[in-house]
C-alpha positions in Angstrom: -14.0 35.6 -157.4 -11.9 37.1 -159.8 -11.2 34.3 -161.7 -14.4 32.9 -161.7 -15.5 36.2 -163.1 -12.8 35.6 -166.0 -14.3 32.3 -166.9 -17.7 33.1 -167.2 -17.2 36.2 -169.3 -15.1 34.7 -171.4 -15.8 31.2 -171.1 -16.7 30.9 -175.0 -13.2 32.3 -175.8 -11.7 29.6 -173.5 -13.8 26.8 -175.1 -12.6 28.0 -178.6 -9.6 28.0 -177.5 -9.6 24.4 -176.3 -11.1 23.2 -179.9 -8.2 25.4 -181.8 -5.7 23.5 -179.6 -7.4 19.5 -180.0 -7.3 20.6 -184.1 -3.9 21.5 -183.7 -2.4 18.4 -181.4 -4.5 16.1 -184.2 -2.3 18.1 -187.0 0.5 17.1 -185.4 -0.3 13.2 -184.6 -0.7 13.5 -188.6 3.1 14.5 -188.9 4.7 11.1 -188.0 2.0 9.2 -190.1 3.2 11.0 -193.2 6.9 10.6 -192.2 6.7 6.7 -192.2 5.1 6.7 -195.1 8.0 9.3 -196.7 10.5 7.0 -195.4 9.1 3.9 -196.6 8.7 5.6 -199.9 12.2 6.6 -199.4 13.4 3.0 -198.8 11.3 1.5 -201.5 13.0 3.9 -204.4 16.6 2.2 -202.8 15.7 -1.1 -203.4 16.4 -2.9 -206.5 13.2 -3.5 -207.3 10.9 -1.5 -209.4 8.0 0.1 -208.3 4.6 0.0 -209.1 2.2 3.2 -210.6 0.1 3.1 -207.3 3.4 3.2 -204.6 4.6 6.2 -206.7 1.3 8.0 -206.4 1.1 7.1 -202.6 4.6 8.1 -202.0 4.2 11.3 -204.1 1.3 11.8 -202.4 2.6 11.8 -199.1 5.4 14.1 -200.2 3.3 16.4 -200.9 1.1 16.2 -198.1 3.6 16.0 -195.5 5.1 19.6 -197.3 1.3 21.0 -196.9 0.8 20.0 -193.4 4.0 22.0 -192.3 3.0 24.7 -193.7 -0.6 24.5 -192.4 1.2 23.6 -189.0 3.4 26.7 -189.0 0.8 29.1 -190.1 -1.9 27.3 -187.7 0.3 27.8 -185.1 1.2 31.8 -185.5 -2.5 32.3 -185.4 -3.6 30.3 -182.3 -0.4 32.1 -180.6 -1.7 35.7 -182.3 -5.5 34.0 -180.6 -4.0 33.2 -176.9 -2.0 36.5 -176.7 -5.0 39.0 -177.5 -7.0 37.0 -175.0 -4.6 37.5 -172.3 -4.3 40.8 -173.3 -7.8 41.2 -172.8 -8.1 39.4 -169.8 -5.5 41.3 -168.3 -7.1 44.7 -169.0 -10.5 43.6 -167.4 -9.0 42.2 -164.2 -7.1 46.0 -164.1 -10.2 47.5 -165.0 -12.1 45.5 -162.3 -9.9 45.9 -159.6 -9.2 50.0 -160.2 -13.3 50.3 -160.3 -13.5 48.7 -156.3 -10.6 50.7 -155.4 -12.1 54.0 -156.6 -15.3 53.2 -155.2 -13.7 51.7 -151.4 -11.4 54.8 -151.7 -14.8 57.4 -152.4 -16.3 55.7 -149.3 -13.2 56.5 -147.1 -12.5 59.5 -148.2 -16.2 61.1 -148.5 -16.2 62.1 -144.5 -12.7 63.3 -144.7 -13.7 65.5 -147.7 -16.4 66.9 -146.5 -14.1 67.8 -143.3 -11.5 69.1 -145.0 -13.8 71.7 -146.9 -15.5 72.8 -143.6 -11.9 73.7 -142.7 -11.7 75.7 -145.7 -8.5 73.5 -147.0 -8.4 71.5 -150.5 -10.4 68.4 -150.8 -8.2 65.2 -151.0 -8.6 63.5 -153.6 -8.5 59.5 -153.7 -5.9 57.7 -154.6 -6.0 54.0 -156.0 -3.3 51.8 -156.1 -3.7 48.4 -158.6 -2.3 45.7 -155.9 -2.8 42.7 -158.6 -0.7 44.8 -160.9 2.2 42.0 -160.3 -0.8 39.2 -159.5 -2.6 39.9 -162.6 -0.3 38.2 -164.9 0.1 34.7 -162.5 -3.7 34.7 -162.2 -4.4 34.7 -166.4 -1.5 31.8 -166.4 -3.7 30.0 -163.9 -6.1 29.9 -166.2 -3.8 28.3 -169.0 -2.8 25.7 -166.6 -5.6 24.5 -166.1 -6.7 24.6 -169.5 -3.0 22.4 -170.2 -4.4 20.3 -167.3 -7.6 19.6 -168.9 -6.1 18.9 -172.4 -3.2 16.6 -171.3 -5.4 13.0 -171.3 -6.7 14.0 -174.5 -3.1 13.8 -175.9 -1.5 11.5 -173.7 -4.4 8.8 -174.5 -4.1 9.9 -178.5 -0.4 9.2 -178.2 -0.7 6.7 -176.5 -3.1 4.6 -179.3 -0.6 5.9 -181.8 2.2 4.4 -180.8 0.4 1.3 -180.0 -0.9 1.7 -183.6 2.7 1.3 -184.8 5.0 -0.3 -182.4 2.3 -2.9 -180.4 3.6 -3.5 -177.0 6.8 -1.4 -177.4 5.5 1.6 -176.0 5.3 0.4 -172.3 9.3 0.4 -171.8 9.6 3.6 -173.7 6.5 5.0 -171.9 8.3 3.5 -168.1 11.3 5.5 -169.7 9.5 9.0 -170.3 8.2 8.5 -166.8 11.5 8.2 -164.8 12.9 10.8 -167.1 9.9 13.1 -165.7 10.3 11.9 -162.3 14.1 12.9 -162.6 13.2 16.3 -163.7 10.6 16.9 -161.0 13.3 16.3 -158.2 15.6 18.4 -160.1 13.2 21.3 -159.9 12.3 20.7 -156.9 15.7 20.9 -155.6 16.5 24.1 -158.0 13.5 25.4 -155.9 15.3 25.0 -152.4 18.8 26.8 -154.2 16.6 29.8 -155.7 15.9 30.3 -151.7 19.6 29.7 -150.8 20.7 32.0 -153.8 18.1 34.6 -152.5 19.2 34.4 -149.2 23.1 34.4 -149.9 22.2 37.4 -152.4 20.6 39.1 -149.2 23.5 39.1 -147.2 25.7 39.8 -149.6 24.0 43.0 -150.4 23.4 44.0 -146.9 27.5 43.5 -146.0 28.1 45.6 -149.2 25.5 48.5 -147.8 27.1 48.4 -144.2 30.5 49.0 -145.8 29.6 51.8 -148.3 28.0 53.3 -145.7 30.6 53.2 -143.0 33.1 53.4 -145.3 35.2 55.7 -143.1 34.6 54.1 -139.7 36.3 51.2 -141.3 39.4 52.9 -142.5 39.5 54.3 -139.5 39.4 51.6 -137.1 41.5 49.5 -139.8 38.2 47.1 -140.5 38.8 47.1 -144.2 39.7 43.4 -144.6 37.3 41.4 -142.3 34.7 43.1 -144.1 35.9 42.3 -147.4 36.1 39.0 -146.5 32.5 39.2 -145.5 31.7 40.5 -149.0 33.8 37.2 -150.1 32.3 34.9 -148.4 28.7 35.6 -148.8 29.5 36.0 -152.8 31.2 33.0 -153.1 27.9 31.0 -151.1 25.6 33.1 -154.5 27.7 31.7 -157.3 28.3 28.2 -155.7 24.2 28.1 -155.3 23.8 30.0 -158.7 26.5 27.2 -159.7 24.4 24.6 -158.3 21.1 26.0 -160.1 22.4 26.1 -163.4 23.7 22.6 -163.5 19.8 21.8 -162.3 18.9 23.3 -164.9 21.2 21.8 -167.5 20.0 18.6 -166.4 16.2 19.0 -166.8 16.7 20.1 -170.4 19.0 17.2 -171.2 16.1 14.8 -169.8 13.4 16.5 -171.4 
């Protein structure tokens, strides 16, 4: 309900959002455009031969746009970050609103009989006491929204790149495109498995802490009964099971950026 609240109050933000986005993957499609024709510019001053009045003013002209079009990239882009931020930020101070506003009001139903109780018996009336529980789910809920948002938006640009590509290099894009594909399906079992260590890491972090509790707290039973060492090893043991998973993790981790 919550959510579905969030995208029908602000479901002309979203929309605008969407359209700043489609304008700024279309700005970038322009970028390699500009660089072939740089480079073939580029090549064409190499050569021997001399060039003609209209391949200077396309090549110029290409300079110069592909100059303009980083800048109107890098500035486009600070502004549809500054956009998505204060929209979250917004977002995420209604859904706080929202949810402190049914707590008060659940908590003033609770408490009303117990009030009026309490000031029969001639004691203070207790007041009630709200507690934000999505103050930790607030912030997974708004990057629902932007997921599905990516979601929505990722056929528009794989199809655009797609005719790009195809535009420039004909049938050459279905090995490079079988290529980005096994390279993605690589990654997804790598994060899948750095999934499964995070819960061994977690779990080997666990014990580790609860052996380090029981021996700070029983510090002197165990000089006095001589258990020093077979609790250290303990400690040992369940420490070196967290680094060789945290080990594990980070070479998972290594991996997915090198395929990416």
């Amino acid at each position: 309900p919550l959510l579905r609240s969030v995208v029908l109050t602000y479901w002309k933000h979203l929309a605008l959002l969407e359209v700043l986005r489609i304008v700024e993957w279309c700005l970038a499609l322009l970028n390699p455009i500009l660089l072939q024709r740089l480079l073939v510019f580029q090549e064409a001053q190499n050569g021997k031969v001399a060039l003609t009045q209209s391949q200077v003013s396309t090549g110029l002209g290409a300079v110069l746009a592909f100059i303009l079009l980083g800048l109107c990239t890098i500035f486009y882009s600070s502004q549809l970050s500054f956009f998505q931020n204060r929209l979250t930020l917004r977002i995420g101070s209604a859904l706080r609103g929202a949810v402190l506003e049914r707590s008060l009001r659940a908590r003033a139903c609770e408490t009303s009989s117990l009030a009026r109780a309490a000031s029969a018996e001639g004691g203070e009336e207790e007041t009630p006491s709200a507690y934000n529980v999505l103050s930790f789910d607030v912030g997974p809920n708004i990057d629902i929204i932007w997921i599905v948002l990516g979601v929505w938006l990722f056929p528009f640009q794989f199809i655009s790149a797609m005719m790009l590509l195809y535009s420039q290099v004909k049938s050459a894009v279905v090995p490079g495109l079988i290529t980005i594909l096994v390279a993605k399906g690589i990654s997804g079992v790598l994060l899948v498995a750095d999934g499964y260590l995070r819960h061994t890491q977690l779990a080997a972090k666990d014990r580790r802490l609860a052996c380090c509790d029981e021996a700070f707290t029983s510090i002197r039973t165990l000089h006095m009964l001589a258990w020093t060492k077979p609790f250290v090893e303990s400690i040992l043991v369940a420490r070196a099971a967290e680094l060789r998973a945290q080990r594990n993790r980070l070479w998972m981790q290594k991996m997915v950026a090198a395929s990416d």
